[in-house]
ROMARBA-491317 format. One line per field, with one value per residue (C-alpha): y, x, z; residue number from 0; chain; residue in three letters. Coordinates in steps of 0.05 Angstrom, whole numbers, always signed. Each point is the difference from the previous one (the first is absolute). Layout:
N
y: c(Y / ...) $
x: c(X / ...) $
z: c(Z / ...) $
i: c(NUM / ...) $
ch: c(A / ...) $
aa: c(Ala / ...) $
END
This chain:
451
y: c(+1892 / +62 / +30 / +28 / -56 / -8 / +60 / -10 / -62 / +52 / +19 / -35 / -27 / +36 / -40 / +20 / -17 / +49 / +67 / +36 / -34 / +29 / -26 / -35 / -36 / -65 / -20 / -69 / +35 / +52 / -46 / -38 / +57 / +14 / -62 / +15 / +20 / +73 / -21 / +35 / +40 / +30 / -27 / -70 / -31 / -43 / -50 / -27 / -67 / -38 / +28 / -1 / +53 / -8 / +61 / +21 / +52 / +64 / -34 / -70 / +46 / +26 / -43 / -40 / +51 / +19 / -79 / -2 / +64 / -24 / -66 / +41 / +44 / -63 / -35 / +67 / +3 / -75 / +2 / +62 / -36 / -58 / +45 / +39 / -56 / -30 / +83 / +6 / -63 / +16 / +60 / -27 / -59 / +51 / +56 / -68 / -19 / +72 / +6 / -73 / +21 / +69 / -38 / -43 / +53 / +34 / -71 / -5 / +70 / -13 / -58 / +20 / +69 / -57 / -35 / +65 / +16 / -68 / +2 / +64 / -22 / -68 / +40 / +53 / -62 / -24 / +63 / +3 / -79 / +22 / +63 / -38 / -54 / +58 / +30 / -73 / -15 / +71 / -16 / -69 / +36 / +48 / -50 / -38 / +61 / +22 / -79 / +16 / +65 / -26 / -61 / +48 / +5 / +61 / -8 / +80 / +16 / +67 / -17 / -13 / -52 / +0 / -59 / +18 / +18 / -31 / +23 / +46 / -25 / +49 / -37 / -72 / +19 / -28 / +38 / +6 / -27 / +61 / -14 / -12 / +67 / -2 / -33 / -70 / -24 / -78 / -32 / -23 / -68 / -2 / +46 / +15 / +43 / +66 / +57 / +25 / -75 / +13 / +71 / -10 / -10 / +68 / +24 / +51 / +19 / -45 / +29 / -10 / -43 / +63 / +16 / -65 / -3 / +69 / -25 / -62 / +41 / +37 / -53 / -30 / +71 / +4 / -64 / +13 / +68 / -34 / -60 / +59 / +28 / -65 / -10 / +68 / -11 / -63 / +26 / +57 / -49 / -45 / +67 / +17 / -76 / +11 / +67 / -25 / -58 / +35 / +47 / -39 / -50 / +67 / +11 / -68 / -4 / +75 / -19 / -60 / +45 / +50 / -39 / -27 / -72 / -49 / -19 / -72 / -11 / +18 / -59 / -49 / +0 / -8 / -71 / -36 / -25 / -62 / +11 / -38 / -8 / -2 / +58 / +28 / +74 / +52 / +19 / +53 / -23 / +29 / +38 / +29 / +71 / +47 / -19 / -66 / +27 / +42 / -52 / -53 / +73 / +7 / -80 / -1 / +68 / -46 / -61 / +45 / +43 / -66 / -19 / +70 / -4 / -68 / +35 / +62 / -40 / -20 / +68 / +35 / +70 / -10 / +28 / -56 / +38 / +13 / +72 / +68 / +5 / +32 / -1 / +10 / -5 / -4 / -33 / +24 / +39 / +24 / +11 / -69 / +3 / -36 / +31 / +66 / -3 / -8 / -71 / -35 / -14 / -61 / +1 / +41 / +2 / -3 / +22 / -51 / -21 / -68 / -60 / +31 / -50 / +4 / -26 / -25 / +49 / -53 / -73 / -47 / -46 / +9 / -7 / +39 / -4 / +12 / +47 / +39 / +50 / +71 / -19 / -44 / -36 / -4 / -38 / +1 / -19 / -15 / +15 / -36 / +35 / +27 / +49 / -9 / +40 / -2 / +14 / +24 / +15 / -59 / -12 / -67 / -45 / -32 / -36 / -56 / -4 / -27 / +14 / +28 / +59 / +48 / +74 / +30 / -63 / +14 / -8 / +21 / +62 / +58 / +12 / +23 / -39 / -5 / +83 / +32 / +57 / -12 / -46 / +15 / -44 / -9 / -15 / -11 / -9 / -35 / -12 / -52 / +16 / +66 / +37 / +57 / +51 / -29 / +65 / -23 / -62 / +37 / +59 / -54 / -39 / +77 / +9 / -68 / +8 / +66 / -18) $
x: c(+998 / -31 / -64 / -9 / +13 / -84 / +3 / +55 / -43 / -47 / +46 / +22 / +75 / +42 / +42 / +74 / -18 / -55 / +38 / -38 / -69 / -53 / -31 / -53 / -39 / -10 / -77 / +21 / +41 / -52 / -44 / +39 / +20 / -73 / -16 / +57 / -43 / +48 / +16 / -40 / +44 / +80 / +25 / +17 / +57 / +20 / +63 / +29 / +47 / -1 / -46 / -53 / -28 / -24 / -41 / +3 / -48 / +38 / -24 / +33 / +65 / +14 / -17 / +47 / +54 / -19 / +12 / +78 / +14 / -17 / +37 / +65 / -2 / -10 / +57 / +40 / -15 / +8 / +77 / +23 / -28 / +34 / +66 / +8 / -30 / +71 / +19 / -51 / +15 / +75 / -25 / -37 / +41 / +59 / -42 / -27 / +84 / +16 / -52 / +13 / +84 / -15 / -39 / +59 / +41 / -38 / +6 / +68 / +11 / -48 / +33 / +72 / -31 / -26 / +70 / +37 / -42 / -4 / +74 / +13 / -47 / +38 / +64 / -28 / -15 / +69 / +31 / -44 / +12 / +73 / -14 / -35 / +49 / +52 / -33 / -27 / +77 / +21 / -58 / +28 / +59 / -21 / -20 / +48 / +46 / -55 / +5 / +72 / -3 / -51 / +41 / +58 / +16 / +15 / +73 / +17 / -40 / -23 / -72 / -18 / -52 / -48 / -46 / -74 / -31 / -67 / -58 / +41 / -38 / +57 / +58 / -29 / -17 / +48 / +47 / -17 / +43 / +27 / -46 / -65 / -27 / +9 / -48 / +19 / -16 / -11 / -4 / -66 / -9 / -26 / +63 / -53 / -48 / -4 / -1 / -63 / -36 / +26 / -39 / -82 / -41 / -35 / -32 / +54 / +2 / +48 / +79 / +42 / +62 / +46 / -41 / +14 / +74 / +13 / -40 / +44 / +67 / -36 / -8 / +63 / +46 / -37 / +20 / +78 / +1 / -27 / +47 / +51 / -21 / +10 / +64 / +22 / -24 / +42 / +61 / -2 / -13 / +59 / +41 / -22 / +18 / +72 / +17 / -23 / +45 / +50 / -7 / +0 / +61 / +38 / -11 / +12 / +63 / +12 / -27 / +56 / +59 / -12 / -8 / +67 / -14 / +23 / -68 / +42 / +16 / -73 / -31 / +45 / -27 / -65 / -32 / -25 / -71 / -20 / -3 / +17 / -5 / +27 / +29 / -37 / +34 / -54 / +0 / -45 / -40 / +27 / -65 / -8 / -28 / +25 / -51 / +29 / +74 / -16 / -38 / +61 / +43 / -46 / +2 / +70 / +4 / -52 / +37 / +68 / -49 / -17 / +67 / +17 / -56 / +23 / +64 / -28 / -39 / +63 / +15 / -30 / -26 / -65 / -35 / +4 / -62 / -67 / -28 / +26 / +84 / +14 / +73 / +29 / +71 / +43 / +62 / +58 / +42 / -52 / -7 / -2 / -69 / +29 / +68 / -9 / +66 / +13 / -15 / -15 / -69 / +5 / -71 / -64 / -53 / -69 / -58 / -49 / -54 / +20 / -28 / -4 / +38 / +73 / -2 / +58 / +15 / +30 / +7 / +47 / +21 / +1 / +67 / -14 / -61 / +1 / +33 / +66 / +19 / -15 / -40 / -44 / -43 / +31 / -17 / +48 / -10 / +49 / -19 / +58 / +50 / +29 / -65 / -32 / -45 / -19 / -61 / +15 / -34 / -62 / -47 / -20 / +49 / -51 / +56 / +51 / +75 / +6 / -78 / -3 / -39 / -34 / -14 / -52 / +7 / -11 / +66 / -12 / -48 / +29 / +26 / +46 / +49 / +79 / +36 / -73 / -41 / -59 / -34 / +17 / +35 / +84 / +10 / +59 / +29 / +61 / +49 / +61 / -16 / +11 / -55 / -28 / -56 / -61 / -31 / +45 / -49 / -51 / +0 / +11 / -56 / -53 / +44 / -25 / -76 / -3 / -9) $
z: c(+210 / -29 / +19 / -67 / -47 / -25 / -30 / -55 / -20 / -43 / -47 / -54 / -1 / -48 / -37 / -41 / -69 / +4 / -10 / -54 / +2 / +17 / +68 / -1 / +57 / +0 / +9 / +33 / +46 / +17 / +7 / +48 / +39 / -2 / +40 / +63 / +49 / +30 / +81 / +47 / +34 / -15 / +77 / -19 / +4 / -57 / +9 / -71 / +12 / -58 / -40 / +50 / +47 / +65 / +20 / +77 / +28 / +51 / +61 / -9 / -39 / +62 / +56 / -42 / -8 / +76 / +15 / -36 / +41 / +60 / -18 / -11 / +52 / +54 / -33 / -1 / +75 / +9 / -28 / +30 / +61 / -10 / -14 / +56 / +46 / +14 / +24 / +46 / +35 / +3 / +29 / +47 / +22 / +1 / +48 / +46 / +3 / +15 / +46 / +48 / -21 / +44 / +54 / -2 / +22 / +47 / +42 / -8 / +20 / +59 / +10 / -1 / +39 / +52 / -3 / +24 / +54 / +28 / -8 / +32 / +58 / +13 / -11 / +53 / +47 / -7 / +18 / +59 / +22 / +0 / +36 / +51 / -1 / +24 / +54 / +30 / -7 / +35 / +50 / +20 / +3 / +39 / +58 / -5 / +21 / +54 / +29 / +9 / +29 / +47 / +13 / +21 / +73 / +30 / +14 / +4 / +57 / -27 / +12 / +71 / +10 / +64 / +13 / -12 / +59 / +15 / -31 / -42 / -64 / -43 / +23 / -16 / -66 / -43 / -46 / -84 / -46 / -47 / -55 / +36 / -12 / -70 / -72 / -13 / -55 / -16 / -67 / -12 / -19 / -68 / -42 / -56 / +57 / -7 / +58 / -18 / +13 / +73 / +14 / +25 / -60 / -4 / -67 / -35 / -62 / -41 / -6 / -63 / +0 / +6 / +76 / +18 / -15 / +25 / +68 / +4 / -9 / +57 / +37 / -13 / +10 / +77 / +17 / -25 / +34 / +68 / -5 / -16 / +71 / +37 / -28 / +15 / +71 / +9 / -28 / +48 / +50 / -15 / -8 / +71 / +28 / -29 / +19 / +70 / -4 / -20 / +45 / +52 / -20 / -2 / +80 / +11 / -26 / +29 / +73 / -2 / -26 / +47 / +59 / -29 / -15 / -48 / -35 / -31 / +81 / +18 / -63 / +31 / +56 / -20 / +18 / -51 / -3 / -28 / -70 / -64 / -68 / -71 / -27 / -54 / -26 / -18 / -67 / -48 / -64 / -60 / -9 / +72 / -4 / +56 / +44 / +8 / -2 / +64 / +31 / -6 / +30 / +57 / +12 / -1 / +50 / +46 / +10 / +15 / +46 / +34 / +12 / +23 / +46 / +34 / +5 / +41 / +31 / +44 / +15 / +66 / -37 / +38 / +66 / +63 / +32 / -32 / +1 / +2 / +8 / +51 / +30 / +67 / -16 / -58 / -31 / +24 / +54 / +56 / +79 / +35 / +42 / +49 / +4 / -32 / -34 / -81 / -31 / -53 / -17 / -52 / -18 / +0 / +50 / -17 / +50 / +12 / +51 / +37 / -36 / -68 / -50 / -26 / -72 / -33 / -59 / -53 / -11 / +38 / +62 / +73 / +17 / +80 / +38 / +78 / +43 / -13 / +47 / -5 / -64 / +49 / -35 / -72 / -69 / -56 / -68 / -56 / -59 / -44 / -34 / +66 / +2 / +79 / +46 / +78 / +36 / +75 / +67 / -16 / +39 / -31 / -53 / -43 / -41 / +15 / -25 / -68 / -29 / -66 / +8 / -53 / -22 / +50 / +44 / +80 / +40 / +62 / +36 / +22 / +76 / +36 / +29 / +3 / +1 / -13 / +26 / -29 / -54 / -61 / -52 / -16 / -76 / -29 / -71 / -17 / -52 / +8 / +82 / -5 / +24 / -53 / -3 / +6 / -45 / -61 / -9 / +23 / -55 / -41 / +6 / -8 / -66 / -25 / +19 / -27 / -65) $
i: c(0 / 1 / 2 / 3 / 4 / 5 / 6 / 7 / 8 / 9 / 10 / 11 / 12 / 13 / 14 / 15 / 16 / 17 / 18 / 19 / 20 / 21 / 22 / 23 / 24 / 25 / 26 / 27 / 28 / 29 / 30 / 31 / 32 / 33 / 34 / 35 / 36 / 37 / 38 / 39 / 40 / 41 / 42 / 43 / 44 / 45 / 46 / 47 / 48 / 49 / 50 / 51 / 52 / 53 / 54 / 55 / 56 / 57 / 58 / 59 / 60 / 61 / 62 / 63 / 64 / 65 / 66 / 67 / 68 / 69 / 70 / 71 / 72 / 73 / 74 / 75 / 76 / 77 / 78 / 79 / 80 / 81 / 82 / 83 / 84 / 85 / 86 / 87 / 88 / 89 / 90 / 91 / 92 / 93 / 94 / 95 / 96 / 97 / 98 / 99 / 100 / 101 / 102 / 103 / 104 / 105 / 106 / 107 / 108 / 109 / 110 / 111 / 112 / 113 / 114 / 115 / 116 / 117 / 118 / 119 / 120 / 121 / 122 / 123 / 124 / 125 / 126 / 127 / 128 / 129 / 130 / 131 / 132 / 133 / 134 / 135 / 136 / 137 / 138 / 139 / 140 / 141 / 142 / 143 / 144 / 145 / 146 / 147 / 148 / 149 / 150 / 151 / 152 / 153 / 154 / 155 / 156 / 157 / 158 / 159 / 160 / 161 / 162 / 163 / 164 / 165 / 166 / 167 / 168 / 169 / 170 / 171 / 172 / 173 / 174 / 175 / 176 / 177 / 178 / 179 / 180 / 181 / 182 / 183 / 184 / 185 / 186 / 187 / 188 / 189 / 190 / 191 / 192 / 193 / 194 / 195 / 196 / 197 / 198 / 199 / 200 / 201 / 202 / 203 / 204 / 205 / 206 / 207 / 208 / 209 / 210 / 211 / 212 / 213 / 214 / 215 / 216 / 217 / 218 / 219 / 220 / 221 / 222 / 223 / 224 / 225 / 226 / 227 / 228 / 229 / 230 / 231 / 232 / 233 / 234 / 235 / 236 / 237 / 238 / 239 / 240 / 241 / 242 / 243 / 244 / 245 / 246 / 247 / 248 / 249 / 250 / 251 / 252 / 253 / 254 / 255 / 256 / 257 / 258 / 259 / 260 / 261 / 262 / 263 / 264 / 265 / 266 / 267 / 268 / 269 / 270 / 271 / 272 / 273 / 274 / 275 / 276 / 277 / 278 / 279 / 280 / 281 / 282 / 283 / 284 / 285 / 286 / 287 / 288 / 289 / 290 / 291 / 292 / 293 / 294 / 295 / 296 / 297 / 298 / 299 / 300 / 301 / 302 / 303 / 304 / 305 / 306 / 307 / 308 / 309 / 310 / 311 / 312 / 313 / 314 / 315 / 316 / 317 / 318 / 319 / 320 / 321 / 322 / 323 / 324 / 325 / 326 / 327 / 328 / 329 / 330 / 331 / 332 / 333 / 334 / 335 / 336 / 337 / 338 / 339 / 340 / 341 / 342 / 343 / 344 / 345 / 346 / 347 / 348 / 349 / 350 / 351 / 352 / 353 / 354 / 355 / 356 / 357 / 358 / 359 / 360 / 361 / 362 / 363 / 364 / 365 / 366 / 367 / 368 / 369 / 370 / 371 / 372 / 373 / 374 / 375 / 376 / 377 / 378 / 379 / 380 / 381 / 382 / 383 / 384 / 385 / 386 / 387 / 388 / 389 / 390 / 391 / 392 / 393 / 394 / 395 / 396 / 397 / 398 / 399 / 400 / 401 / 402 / 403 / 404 / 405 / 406 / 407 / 408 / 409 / 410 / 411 / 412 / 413 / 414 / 415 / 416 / 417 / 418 / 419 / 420 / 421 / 422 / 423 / 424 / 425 / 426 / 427 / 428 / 429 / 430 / 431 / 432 / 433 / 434 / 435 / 436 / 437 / 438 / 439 / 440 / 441 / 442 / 443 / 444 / 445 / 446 / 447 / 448 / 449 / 450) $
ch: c(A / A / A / A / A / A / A / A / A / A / A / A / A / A / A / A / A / A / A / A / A / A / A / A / A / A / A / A / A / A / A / A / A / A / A / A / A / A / A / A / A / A / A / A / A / A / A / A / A / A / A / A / A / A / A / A / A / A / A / A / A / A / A / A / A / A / A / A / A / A / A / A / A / A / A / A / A / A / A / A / A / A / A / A / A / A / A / A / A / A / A / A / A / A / A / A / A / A / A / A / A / A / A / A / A / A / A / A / A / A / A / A / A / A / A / A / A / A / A / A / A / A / A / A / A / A / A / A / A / A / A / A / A / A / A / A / A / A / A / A / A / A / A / A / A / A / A / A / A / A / A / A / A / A / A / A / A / A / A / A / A / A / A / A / A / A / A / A / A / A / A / A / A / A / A / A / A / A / A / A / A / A / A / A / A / A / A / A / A / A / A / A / A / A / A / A / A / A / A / A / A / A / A / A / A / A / A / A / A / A / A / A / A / A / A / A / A / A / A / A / A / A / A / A / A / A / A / A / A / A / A / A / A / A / A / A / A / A / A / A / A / A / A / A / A / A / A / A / A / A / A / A / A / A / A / A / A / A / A / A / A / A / A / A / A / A / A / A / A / A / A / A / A / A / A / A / A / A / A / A / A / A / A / A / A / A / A / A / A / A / A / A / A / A / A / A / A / A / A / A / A / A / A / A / A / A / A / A / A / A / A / A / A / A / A / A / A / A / A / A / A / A / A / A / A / A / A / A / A / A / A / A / A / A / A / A / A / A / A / A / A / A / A / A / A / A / A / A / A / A / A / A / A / A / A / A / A / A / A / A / A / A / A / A / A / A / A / A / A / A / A / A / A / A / A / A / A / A / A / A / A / A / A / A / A / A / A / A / A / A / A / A / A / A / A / A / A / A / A / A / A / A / A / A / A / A / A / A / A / A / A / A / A / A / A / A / A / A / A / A / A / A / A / A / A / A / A / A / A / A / A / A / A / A / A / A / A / A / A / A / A / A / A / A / A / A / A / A / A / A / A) $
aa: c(Unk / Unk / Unk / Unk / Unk / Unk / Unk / Unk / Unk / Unk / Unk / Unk / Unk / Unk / Unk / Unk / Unk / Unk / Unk / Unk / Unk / Unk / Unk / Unk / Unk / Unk / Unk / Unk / Unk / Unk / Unk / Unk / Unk / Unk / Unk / Unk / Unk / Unk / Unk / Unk / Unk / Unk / Unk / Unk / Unk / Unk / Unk / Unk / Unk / Unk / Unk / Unk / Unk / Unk / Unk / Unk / Unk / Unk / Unk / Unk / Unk / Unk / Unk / Unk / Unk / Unk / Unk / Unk / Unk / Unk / Unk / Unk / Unk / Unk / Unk / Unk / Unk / Unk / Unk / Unk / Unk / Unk / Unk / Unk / Unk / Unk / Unk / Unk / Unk / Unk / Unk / Unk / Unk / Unk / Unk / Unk / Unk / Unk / Unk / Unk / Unk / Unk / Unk / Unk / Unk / Unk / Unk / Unk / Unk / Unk / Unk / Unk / Unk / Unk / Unk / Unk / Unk / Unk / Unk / Unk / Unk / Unk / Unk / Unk / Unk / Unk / Unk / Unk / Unk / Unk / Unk / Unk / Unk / Unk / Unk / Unk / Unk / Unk / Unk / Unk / Unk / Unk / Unk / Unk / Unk / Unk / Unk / Unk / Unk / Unk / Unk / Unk / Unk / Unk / Unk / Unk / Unk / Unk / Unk / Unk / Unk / Unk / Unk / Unk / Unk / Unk / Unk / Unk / Unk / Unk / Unk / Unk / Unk / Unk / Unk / Unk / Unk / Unk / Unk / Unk / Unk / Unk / Unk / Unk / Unk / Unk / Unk / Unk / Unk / Unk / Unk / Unk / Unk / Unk / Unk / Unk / Unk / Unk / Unk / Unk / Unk / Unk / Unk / Unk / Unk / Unk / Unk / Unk / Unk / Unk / Unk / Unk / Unk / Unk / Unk / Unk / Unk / Unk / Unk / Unk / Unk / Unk / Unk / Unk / Unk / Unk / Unk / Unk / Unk / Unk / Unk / Unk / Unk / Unk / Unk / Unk / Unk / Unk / Unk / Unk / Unk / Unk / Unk / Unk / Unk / Unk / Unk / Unk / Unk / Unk / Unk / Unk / Unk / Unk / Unk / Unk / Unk / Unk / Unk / Unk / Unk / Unk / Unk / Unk / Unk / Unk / Unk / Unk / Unk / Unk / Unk / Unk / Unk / Unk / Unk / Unk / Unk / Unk / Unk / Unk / Unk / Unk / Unk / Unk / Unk / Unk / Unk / Unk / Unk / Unk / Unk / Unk / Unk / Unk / Unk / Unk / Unk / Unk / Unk / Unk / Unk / Unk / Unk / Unk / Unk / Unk / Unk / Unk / Unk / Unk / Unk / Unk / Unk / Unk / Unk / Unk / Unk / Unk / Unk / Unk / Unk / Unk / Unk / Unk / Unk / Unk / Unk / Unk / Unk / Unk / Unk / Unk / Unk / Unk / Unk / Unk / Unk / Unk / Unk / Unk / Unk / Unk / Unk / Unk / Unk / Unk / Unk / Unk / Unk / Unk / Unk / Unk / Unk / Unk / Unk / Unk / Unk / Unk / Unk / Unk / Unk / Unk / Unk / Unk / Unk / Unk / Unk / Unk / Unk / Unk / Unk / Unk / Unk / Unk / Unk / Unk / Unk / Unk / Unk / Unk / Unk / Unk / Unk / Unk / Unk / Unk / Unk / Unk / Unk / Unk / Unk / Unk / Unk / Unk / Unk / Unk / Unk / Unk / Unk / Unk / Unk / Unk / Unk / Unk / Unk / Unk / Unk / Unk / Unk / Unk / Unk / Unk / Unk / Unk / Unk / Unk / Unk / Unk / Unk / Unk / Unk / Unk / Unk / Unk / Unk / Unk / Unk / Unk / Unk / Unk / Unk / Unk / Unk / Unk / Unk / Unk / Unk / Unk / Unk / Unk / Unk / Unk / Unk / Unk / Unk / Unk / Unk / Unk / Unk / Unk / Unk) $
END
């Protein structure tokens, strides 16, 4: 293509073999040349393919030329589309998978964060169901012990007990049991409640988990420190019960030696009851606490305080009259009232009014009961063990020879008959018929009720 190319068709066409001629123009060609019409304009565009040429005018040059550019550029953008099409996916796909792999993790992490507290929470209930466990245990305990220090009978006599008077509403009401002035707590009946479901439903502003466990240890430390009270409390009680039995076992056995009997000769002579039975030894649980190790002491002190008091109860330390002692004449050498010279007084007198009652000061038979000389009216009781007292100058014998006859029982009422100046009452003691101080018993017997 050449835009140029009519204008070399004027000349003529020089040829090789015509070095040195002269030039001369051809008239044919002229003419022909003569008869091309010249184009019209110089912006053609001439193609040559073949010896031909196709002419193409600037517009439809460059809308063609504008056409192949366009054509390369779209497939330029069309393959480096197609090129980096698989990277942008990747991309993508990988920034999605990144994306759902971190929402994966925040669930787990939620999860597993969900998984500890729930576990620390049914961990925190377990510790508390034990907790609770305990101190329903200690509280059964706990009442079990105050049944048997309630069930205990007063056996020392430390504690005098008058009968209620009537009307007197403060001596009717009964006595509490050690740990009825104290919390008790009882299980509820679902485990999985909580405390805070028990309080009134008010509207509070909600309390983390910490609140709650710190109100339950709370909770949970009151209730040990008031069960620690109560069993404080009963220990000193039980501490008290066998000092006082001890006490008290110590007198007896000190009343008997200094009166100067033989305690093994005293238990023989104690009459059976009717009682029976197998023999079954007591024995401790390998796991008794010292609550139940003092308890089987003080059991053991109680039935030897029983026997010791069956014993006693068979010797005369006690007062024949009621009231006020008052005495008119004591043991030993004195003026006679009827003689005036020295004798032997073999008893103690005690003033009395006639017709108050004589009360036989220990257990035993009537072995005397009538008149006997300058005794006049006279009882005697034996008491076994060759332990006997008399009861002179009655007025009235309410007994008969041969009656068994018991502490604080009427014998007689007081006169004044047989050697007598007056009423009043003769009492005797007497060991193996030998007549003894009457006061011996007597101081006896205030020793024992002191305590």
């Amino acid at each position: 293509m050449s835009k140029s190319s009519a204008q070399y068709s004027q000349y003529p066409q020089h040829h090789p073999h015509d070095h040195g001629r002269a030039f001369h123009r051809r008239p044919v060609a002229a003419a022909a040349a003569a008869a091309i019409p010249l184009p019209a304009t110089d912006d053609a565009y001439t193609i040559v393919h073949a010896g031909k040429q196709v002419r193409f005018g600037p517009v439809v040059f460059w809308i063609v030329v504008g056409t192949v550019v366009l054509l390369g550029l779209w497939s330029a953008a069309t393959a480096t589309y197609f090129a980096f099409r698989d990277d942008v996916l990747t991309r993508l796909i990988a920034r999605q998978a990144e994306m759902q792999y971190a929402y994966e993790d925040r669930i787990a992490e939620l999860r597993a964060k969900v998984d500890r507290t729930t576990s620390r929470q049914l961990l925190d209930q377990e510790q508390f169901d034990q907790k609770l466990d305990q101190i329903v245990k200690r509280q059964t305990a706990l009442e079990s012990r105050a049944t048997a220090l309630g069930a205990m009978p007063d056996v020392t006599g430390s504690i005098p007990r008058s009968a209620p008077q009537r009307g007197d509403a403060s001596q009717t009401t009964p006595k509490p049991s050690p740990i009825s002035d104290t919390v008790i707590f009882v299980a509820p009946p679902d485990r999985e409640a909580r405390l805070e479901s028990r309080a009134p439903t008010v509207a509070a502003t909600p309390t983390s988990q910490f609140a709650r466990n710190h109100s339950f240890d709370n909770v949970l430390a009151r209730l040990t420190s008031s069960l620690d009270q109560v069993e404080r409390r009963q220990m000193a009680t039980l501490n008290a019960v066998e000092e006082s039995m001890d006490s008290r076992m110590r007198r007896m056995r000190g009343v008997v030696s200094d009166l100067g009997l033989n305690l093994a000769s005293l238990e023989a002579a104690v009459p059976r009851s009717a009682m029976g039975g197998p023999f079954v030894p007591v024995k401790l649980t390998a796991n008794a606490g010292p609550f139940e190790k003092q308890l089987y002491r003080i059991n053991t002190t109680r039935a030897e305080m029983d026997r010791l008091n069956r014993t006693l109860a068979l010797v005369p330390y006690r007062k024949p009259v009621i009231g006020e002692v008052e005495f008119t004449s004591g043991f030993g050498v004195r003026s006679d009232p009827f003689l005036g010279r020295p004798a032997m007084h073999t008893g103690l007198d005690f003033r009395a009014a006639s017709g108050d009652p004589v009360r036989v000061t220990a257990n035993g038979k009537v072995v005397s009961a009538g008149w006997s000389g300058g005794y006049g009216r006279m009882v005697e009781v034996d008491h076994g063990n060759g332990l006997s007292t008399r009861y002179g100058h009655l007025s009235e014998i309410n007994v008969r020879v041969g009656e068994i006859v018991k502490i604080g029982q009427v014998v007689g009422l007081v006169g004044s008959t047989g050697r007598s100046t007056g009423p009043h009452l003769h009492y005797e003691t007497r060991i193996d018929g030998e007549a003894v101080d009457p006061q011996k018993f007597l101081r006896a017997g205030v020793r024992l009720s002191a305590g």
